[in-house]
N, C-alpha and C positions, 0 to 999 in steps of 0.2 A: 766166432772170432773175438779177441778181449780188444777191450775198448781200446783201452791206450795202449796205442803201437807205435812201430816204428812207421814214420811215413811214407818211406816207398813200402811198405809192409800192407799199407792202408790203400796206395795208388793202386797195387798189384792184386789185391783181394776186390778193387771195383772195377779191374779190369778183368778178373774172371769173370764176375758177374754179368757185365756184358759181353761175354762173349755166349752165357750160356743163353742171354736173351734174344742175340742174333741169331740163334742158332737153334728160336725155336726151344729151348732147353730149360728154363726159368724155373727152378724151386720153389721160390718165393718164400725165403726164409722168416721164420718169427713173426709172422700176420694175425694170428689167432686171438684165441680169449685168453690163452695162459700171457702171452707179450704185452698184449693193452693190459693186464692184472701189474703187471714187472712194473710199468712205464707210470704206474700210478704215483709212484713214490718219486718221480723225477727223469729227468731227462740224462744219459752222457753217451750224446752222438761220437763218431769217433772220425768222422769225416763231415767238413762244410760247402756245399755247393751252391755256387751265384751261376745261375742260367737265366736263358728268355721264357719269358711266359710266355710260349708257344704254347698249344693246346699237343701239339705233335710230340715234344719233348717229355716224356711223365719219368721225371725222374729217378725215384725210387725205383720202377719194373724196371730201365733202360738199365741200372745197374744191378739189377735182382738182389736187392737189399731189403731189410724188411725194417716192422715200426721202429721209429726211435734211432736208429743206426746211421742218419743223417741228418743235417741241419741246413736243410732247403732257403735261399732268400734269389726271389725270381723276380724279377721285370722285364720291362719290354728291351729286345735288346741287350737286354744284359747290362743293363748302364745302371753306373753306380753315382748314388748322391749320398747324404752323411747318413739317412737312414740307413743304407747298404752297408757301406760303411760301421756304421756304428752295430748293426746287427753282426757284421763278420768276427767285429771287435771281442763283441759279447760273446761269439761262438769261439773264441782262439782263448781270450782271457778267463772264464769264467767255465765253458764248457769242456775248457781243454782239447779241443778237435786236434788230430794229427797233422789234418789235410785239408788243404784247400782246395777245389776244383773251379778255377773260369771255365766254363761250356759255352760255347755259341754251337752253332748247328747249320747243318745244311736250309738253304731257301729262306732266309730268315727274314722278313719281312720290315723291321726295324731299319737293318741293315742294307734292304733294297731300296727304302726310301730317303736313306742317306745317299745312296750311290745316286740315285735318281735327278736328288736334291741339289747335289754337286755339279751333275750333268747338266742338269736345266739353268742353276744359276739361281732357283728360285726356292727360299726355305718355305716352309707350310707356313700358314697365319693361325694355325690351331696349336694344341696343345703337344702333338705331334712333333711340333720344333725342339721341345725338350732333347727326347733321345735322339733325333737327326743332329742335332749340333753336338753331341757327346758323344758320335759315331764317327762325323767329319776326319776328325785327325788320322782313324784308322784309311777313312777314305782317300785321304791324300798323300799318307805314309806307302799307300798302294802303288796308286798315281804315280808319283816322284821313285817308287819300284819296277814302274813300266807294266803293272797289272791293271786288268780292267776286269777280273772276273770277281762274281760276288764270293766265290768261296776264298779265294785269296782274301781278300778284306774279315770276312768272315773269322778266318787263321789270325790276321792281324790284330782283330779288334780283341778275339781272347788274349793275344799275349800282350799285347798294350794295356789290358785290364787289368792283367795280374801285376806286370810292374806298378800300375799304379796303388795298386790294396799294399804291395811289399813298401813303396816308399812313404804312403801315406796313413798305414795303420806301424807307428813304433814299435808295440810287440810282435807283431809279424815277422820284422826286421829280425829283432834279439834271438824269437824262437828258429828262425831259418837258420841262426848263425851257430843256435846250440845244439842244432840237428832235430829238436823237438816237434819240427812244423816242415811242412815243403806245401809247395804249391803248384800245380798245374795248369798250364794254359791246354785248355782238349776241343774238339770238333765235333760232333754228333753229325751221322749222315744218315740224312731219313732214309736215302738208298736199300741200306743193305741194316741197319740198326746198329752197325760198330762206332765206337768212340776212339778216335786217332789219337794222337799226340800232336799237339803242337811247339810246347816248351815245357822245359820240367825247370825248379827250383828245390834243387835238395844239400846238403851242407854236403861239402865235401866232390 
């Protein structure tokens, strides 16, 4: 696949890939010693994904993608602060990525102790309050939707992500508007290994 694509070009080539990983079917393209030789000279991913560092989630096999071919930035939750940020920046500006993917996933743990959080009334006194409190809106965006389940939230909280990377990183904005870039809100279901759709952002 050449690097710089069109971006639904880009969504549609990692959504083959998962499907052949559901399916049991996985290539595992460009792994070898000739692709670490290629990648010696530099890096130009052609797709950027913000997931949860779930251990469940391995993102490169889930899209049967090989070295170099994506630009990984993971936390807990999936929540972004200006490191995220500023790394997405670096992958759109610099690296030229087609594509952006928010992923959240099934069971997500982040995401359960926001719900939890919300329920009880009571934030963590650890560290943990970070991504609880940068989950909440998706949790009440739910709520005030009349949902109580964690996959709904789940759905919400990638597409609440992704508008915020579009209104909060400028070039994201411009390249969405010149067709250069799209961005995805998607679901990971540890279920069955497919990647759904949540929201798409493509020009046009």
């Amino acid at each position: 696949m050449p690097f710089r694509v069109i971006p639904k070009d880009a969504w549609a080539h990692l959504l083959e890939g998962n499907e052949r990983f559901a399916a049991d079917a996985s290539v595992h393209p460009r792994t070898g010693s000739v692709r670490r030789e290629e990648l010696r000279s530099g890096q130009e991913p052609f797709a950027a994904v913000l997931a949860c560092s779930d251990s469940r989630v391995p993102v490169e096999m889930l899209f049967d993608v090989g070295l170099g071919d994506l630009f990984v930035v993971r936390t807990a939750g999936g929540c972004v602060d200006a490191a995220v940020t500023g790394s997405l920046e670096f992958a759109v500006t610099t690296l030229g990525v087609s594509l952006i993917v928010v992923l959240s996933h099934e069971e997500c743990g982040a995401i359960g102790a926001a719900i939890s959080s919300f329920e009880e009334g009571d934030l963590p006194s650890d560290l943990t309050r970070v991504f609880v409190e940068k989950i909440a809106p998706s949790v009440i965006r739910a709520k005030n939707d009349g949902h109580d389940e964690r996959c709904v939230v789940e759905e919400i909280h990638a597409a609440e992500t992704a508008e915020h990377l579009i209104h909060r990183i400028p070039p994201v904005q411009a390249k969405i508007a010149d067709g250069s870039l799209g961005i995805v809100a998607a679901r990971y279901r540890l279920e069955d290994g497919r990647v759904t759709v949540v929201e798409e952002h493509f020009a046009g």
